[in-house]
C-alpha positions as CSV (number, residue, x, y, z in Angstrom):
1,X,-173.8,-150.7,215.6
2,X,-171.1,-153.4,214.7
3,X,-171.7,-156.8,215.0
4,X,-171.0,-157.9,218.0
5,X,-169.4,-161.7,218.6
6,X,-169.6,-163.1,222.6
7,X,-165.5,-163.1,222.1
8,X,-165.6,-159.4,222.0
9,X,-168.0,-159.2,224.2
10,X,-165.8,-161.2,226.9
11,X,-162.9,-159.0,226.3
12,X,-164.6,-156.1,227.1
13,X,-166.0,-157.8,230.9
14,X,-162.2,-157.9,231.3
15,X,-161.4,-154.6,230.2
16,X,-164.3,-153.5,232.7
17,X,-161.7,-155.4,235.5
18,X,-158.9,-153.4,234.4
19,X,-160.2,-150.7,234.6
20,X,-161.7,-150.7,238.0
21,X,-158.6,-152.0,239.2
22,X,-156.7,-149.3,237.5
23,X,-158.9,-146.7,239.0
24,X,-158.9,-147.9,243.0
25,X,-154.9,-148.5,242.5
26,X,-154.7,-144.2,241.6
27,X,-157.9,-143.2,243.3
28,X,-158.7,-139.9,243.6
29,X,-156.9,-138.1,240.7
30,X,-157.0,-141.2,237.7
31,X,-160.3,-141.4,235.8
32,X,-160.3,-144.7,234.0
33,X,-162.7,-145.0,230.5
34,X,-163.7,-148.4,228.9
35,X,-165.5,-147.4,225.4
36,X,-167.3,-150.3,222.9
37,X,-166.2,-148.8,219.6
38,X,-168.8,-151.1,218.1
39,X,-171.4,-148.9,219.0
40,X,-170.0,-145.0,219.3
41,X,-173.6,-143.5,219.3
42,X,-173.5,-145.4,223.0
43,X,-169.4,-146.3,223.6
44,X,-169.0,-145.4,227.2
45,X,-169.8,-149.1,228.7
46,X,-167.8,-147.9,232.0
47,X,-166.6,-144.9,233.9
48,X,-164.6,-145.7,237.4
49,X,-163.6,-142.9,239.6
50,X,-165.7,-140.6,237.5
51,X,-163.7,-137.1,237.4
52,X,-165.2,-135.8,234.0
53,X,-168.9,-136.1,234.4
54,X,-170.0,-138.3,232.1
55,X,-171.5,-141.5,232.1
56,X,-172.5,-144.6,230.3
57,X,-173.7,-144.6,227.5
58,X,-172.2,-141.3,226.1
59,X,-170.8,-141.2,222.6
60,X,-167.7,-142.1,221.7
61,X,-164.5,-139.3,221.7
62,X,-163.2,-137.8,218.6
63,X,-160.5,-140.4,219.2
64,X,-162.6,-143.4,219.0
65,X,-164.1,-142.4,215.8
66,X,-160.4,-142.5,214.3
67,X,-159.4,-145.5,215.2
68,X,-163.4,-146.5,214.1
69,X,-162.6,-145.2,211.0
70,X,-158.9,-145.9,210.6
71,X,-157.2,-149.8,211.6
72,X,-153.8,-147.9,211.5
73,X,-154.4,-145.5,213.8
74,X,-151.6,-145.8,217.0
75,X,-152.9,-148.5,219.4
76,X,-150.9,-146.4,222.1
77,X,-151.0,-142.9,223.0
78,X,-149.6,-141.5,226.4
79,X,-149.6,-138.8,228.2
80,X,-151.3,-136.0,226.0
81,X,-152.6,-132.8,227.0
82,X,-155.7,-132.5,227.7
83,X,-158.6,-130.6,229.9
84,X,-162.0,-131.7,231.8
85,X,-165.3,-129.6,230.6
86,X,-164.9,-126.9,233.3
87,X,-161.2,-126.4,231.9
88,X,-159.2,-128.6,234.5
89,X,-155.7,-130.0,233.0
90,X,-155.6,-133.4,232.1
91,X,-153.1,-135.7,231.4
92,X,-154.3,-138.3,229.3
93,X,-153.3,-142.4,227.8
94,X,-155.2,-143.8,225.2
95,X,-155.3,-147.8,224.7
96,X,-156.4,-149.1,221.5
97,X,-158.3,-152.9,221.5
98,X,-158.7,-154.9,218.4
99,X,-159.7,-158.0,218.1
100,X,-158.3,-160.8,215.9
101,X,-159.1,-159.6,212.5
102,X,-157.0,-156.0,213.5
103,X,-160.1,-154.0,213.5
104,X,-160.4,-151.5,216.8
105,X,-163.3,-152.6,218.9
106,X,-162.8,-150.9,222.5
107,X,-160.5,-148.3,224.0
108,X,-159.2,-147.9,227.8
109,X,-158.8,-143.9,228.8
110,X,-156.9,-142.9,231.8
111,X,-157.2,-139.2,232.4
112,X,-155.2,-137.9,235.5
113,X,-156.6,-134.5,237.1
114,X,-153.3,-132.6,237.3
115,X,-155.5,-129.8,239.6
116,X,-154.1,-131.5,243.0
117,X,-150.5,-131.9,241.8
118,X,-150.3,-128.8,240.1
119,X,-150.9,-126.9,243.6
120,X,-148.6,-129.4,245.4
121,X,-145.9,-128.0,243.1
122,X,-146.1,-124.7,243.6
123,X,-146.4,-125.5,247.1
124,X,-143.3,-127.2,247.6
125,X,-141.5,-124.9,245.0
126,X,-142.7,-122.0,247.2
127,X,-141.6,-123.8,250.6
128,X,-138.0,-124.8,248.9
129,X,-137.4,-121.0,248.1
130,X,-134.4,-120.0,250.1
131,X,-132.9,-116.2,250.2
132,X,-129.5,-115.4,248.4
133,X,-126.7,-113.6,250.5
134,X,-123.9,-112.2,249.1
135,X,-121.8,-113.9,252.1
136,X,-122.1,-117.7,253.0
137,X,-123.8,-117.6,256.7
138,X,-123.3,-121.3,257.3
139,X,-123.9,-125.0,256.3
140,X,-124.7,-128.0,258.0
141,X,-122.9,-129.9,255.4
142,X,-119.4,-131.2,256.6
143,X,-116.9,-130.2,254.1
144,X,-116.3,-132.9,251.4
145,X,-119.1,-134.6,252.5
146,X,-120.5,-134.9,249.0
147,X,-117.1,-136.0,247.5
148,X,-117.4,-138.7,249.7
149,X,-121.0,-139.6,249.2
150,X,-119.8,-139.5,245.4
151,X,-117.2,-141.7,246.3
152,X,-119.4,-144.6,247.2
153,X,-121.8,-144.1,244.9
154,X,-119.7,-144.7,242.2
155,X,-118.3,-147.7,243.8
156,X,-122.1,-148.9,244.2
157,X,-122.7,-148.2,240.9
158,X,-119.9,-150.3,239.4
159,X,-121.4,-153.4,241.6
160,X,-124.5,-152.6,239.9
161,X,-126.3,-151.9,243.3
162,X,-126.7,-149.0,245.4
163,X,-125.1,-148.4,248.8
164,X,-127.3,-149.4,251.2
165,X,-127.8,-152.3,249.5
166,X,-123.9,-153.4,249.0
167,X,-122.7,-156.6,250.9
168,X,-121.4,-157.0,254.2
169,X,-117.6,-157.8,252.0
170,X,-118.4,-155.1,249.6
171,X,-118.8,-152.5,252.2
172,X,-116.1,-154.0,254.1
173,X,-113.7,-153.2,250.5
174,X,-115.1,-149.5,250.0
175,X,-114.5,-148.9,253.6
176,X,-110.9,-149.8,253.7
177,X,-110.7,-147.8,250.1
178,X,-111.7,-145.1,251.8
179,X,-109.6,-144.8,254.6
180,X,-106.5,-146.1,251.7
181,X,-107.9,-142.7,249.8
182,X,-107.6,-140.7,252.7
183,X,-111.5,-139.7,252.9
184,X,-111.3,-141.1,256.6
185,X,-109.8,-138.0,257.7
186,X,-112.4,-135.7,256.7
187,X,-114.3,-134.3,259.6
188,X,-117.2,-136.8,260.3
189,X,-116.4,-139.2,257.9
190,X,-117.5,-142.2,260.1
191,X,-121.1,-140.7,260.3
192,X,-121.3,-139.6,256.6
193,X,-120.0,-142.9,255.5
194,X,-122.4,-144.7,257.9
195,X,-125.3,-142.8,257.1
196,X,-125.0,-142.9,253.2
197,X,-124.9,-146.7,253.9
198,X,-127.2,-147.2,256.4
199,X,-125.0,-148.9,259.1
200,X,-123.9,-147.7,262.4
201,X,-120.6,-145.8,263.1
202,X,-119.6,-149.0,265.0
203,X,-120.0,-151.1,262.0
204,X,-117.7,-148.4,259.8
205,X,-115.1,-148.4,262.8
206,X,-114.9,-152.1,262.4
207,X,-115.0,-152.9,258.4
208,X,-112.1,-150.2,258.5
209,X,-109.7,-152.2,261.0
C-alpha cells in the first residue's frame, strides 16, 4: 500500500459524491466504480448501482495496475468495449486521478449495461420495418412538404436558431419569403409552415398579410 496523505484521502470522499451522483442521474443501466490505486490488493472503495457483482474491497482492474505502474498512461478513456462476468456488453469510460505530484492515485469507472438498449433497438428497428411495393399506394405527406420544411430550416439555420425558436419579426420575414417564393401555393402550406414552427395557421395567415 502507498502512502496515503489526508489530501488524497479527501479527494477520494469526493470522488465517492461523484460517483453516487453519477449513478442515481443513469440509474438502472450505469455502474459507477471509485478505485484507491494506493492500495490495488483492496482498490474498490465504492460500487453504486452495482451491475457487475463485485464489491469493496476487490482488487484493482488490469487498468489500474497500468496507470499504477505507468504516470503516462491516458488519464481519459471512453467508451470501450467491454463485457460483465456472465458475458453482458458493456460500454465502458475510464477516469484517471492523480494527485499533485502527477502520480495516479484513484480511478472513476462507468460501465453502461447495453443488454436493455440493445433489445430496444431491435425492437424499434423491427417495429420501423415497412413492406416495399413496386407501386406507390399512398402518402400522407403533402407534396413539397419537405422542400418547404427545408426552406425554413435553412433560413433558421442562418439566424443561428431553429424554427420554433425564430422571433415573432424573423418569422414574420420567412413567412412573407415564402409566399414571395411561391411555397404558399403548395397544398397545405399554411399547416406545414405552422406546424414546422409551432404557431397556429392564424398566426401564418397574419405574418403573411
Amino acid at each position: 500500500m502507498r502512502k496515503q496523505t489526508p489530501e488524497q484521502t479527501a479527494l477520494l470522499e469526493q470522488l465517492k459524491s461523484v460517483a453516487r451522483g453519477v449513478s442515481e442521474t443513469f440509474a438502472p443501466f450505469c455502474e459507477v466504480v471509485v478505485h484507491d490505486l494506493r492500495d490495488p490488493k483492496h482498490a474498490i472503495v465504492a460500487i453504486e448501482n452495482n451491475l457487475s457483482g463485485r464489491k469493496i474491497g476487490d482488487p484493482a482492474t488490469e487498468l489500474g495496475l497500468a496507470r499504477i505502474a505507468d504516470r503516462t498512461y491516458p488519464e481519459l478513456l471512453t467508451n470501450y468495449p467491454n463485457q460483465f462476468a456472465d458475458g453482458r456488453q458493456v460500454k465502458s469510460t475510464s477516469i484517471g486521478v492523480k494527485d499533485s505530484h502527477g502520480s495516479y492515485i484513484a480511478a472513476v469507472c462507468l460501465n453502461v449495461d447495453l443488454t436493455l438498449f440493445q433489445g430496444m433497438q431491435n425492437a424499434l428497428s423491427q417495429f420501423s420495418q415497412v413492406k416495399s411495393y413496386a407501386r406507390k399506394v399512398e402518402s400522407l405527406d403533402p407534396a413539397n412538404a419537405e422542400v418547404i420544411r427545408a426552406r425554413i430550416d435553412r433560413f433558421a439555420a442562418a439566424l443561428a436558431t431553429t424554427p420554433r425558436a425564430l422571433r415573432t419579426d424573423e418569422r414574420r420575414k420567412l413567412v412573407r419569403e415564402l409566399k414571395l417564393g411561391g411555397y404558399m401555393e403548395v397544398r397545405r402550406s399554411t399547416d406545414i409552415v405552422a406546424q414546422h414552427l409551432g404557431v397556429s395557421r392564424a398566426t401564418i395567415y397574419s405574418d403573411a398579410k
